[in-house]
C-alpha positions in Angstrom: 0.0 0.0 0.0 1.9 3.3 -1.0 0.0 6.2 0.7 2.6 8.8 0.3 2.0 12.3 1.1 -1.8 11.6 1.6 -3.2 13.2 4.5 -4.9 10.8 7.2 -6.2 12.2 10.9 -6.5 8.8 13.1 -8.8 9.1 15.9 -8.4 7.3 19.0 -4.2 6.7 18.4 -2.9 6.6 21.5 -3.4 2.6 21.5 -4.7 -0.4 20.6 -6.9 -0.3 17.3 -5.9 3.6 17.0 -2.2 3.2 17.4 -1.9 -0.1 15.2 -3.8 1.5 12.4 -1.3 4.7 12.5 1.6 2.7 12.6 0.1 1.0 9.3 -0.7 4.3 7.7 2.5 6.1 8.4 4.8 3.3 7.3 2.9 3.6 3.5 4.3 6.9 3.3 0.9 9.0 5.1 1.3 12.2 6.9 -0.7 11.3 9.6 -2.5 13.8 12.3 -3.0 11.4 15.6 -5.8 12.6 17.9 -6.3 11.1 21.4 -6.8 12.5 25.0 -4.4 11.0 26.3 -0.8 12.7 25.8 1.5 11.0 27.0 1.1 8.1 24.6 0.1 9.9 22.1 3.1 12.3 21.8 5.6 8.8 22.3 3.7 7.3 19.1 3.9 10.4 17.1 7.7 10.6 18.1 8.0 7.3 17.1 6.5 6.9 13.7 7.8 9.1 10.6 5.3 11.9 9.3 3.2 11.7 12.1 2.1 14.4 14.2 0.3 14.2 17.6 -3.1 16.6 18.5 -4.5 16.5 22.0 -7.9 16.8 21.8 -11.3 15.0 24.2 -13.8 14.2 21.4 -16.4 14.4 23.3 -16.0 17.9 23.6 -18.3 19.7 20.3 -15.9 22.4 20.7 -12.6 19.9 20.6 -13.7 18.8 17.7 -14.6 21.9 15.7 -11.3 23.0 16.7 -9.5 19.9 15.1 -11.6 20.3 12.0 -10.1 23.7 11.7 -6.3 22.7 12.7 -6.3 19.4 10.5 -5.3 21.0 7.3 -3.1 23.2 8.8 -1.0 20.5 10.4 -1.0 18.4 7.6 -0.1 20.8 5.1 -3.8 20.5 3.3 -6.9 19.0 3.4 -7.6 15.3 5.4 -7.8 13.1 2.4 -8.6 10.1 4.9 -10.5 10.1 8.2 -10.2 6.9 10.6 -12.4 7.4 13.3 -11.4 4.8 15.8 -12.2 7.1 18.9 -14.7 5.7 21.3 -16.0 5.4 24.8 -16.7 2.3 26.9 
């Protein structure tokens, strides 16, 4: 799968489905915006994968999220091309 340059936001990245999925997407090449609440693992993903860029932000929050819709293109250099919304609550 060659994804390169395409613009991907992950939802949910700090782990499990979230964080497997953006490992996936940034090794084909995707600049990839990772949004969790939680920062600490969020930040040690994006550090650790190549194009990828962490974005704290409680999706529950109707503000949050008009606030990432806004910043997405910004830190991904243009519009998302792909969405993965893996974010959820138990």
């Amino acid at each position: 799968m060659n994804l390169h340059g395409r613009r991907v936001v992950v939802t949910g990245a700090s782990r499990g489905i979230g964080a497997a999925v953006a490992r996936v997407l940034a090794a084909a090449g995707a600049r990839t915006l990772l949004v969790a609440r939680g920062q600490g693992a969020l930040h040690q993903l994006a550090g650790s994968l190549a194009n990828a860029t962490a974005y704290a932000a409680d999706l529950t929050d109707t503000t949050a999220v008009a606030q990432l819709v806004h910043d997405a293109p910004e830190r991904l250099g243009g519009p998302v091309e792909i969405l993965v919304n893996n974010a959820g609550i138990f």
